[in-house]
C-alpha positions in Angstrom: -30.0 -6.2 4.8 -31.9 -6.1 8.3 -32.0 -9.7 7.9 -28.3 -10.6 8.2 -28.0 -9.3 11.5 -26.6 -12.2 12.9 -23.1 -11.5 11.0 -22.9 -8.3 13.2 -23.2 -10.7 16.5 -20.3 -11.9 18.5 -21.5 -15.1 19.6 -22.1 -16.0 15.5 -18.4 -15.7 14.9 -16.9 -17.3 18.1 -19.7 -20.2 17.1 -18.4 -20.1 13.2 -14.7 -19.9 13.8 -14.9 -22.4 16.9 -16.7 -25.2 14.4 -14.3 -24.3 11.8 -11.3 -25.3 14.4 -13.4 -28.2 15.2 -13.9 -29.4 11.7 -10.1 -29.1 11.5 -9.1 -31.4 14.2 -10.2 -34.4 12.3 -10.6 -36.7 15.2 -12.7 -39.6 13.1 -10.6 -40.2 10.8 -7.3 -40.3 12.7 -6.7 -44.5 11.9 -7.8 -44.5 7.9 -5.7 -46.7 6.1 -3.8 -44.6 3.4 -4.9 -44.5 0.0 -4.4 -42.0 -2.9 -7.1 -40.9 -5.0 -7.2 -37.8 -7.3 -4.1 -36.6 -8.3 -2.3 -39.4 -6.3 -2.7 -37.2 -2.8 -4.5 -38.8 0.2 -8.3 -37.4 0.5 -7.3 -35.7 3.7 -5.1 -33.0 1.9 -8.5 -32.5 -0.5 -10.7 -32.0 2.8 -8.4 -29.9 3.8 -8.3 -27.8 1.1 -12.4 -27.3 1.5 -12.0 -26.3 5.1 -9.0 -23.4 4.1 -11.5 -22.0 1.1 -14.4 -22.2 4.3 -12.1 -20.3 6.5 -11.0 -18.1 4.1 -14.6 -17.1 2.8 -15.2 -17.3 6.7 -12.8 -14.5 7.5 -13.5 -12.4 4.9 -17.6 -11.9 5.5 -16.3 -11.5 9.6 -13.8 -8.3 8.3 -16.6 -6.9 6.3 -19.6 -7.2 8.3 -18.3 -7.3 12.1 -14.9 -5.0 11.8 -15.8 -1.3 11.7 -13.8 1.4 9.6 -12.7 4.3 11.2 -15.1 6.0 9.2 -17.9 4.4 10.2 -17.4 4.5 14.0 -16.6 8.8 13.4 -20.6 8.7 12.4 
């Protein structure tokens, strides 16, 4: 696993969680005329739903590769 160093680096998260906010903001599509598609919900709430599961996929590889365990700081 020498080759997923980069999980292990600060600068990887703060870039990762910083794009992730980013993502989030939206900006381009701020005027979109409404329309409903799947499940009669606007597409937004569906693009946000992908950038949750993102985040939460996100948060969970940064609290077991970057967070140390008591137990591993004691060795």
């Amino acid at each position: 696993m020498n080759n997923l160093n980069f999980f292990k680096s600060p600068y990887f998260w703060c870039f990762c969680f910083t794009i992730i906010f980013l993502l989030s903001l939206d900006f381009w599509s701020w005027k979109q005329t409404i329309s409903f598609s799947f499940l009669h919900l606007p597409p937004w709430v569906f693009y946000f739903i992908g950038l949750q599961i993102i985040l939460a996929c996100a948060i969970l590889i940064f609290s077991q590769t970057f967070w140390k365990s008591e137990t591993e700081e004691e060795n």
